[in-house]
Every structure is written in C-alpha cells, then in structure tokens.
N, C-alpha and C positions, 0 to 999 in steps of 0.2 A: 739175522742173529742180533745183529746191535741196530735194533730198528725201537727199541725201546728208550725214551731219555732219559728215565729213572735208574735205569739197569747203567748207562752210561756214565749219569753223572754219579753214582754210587761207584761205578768203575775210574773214576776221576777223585773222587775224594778216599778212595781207597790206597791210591797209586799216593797221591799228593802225601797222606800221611804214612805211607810206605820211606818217601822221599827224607820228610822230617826227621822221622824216626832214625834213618840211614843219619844225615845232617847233627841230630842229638848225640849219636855214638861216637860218631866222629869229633865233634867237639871235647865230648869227657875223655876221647881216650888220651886227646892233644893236650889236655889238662894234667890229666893225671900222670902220663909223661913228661910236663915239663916241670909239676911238682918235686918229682923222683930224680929228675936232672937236678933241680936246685938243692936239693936236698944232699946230694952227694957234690954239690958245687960243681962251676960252672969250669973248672979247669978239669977236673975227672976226665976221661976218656974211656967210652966202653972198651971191654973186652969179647965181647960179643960179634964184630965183626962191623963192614959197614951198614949205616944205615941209609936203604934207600926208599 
C-alpha cells in the first residue's frame, strides 16, 4: 500500500501542513486571549472557573 514515494511524500506534506495549521490556531487563539485579558486588565479575575 505505501510502496509509492509520491503517495508517501504527499502523505508527509499533507500531515506536515496538518501540523502547522494545528501550530497557527494555537498561536491566534493564545493571542487573541491575551488581548482579551489585557483588555479587562491584568488584575481582573475570571469568573468562569479555573483555567487549565
């Protein structure tokens, strides 16, 4: 089945930009979170419960 190297390395750049993409959300959502914190200042305290 993975006797192909084209099929593979398509199966590698597929994953790789799988990975990034994961990497990119994670970054904007840690932005746009600590926007939102600063924003309400840094002494604030959620009521939301903790954050883990």
């Amino acid at each position: 089945m993975y006797q192909d190297p084209e099929f593979m390395l398509t199966l590698a750049h597929d994953h790789q930009r799988d990975l990034i993409a994961q990497a990119d959300r994670t970054r904007l959502f840690s932005r746009i979170t600590r926007a939102r914190r600063e924003r309400r200042g840094s002494h604030a305290r959620s009521t939301r419960g903790p954050s883990n």
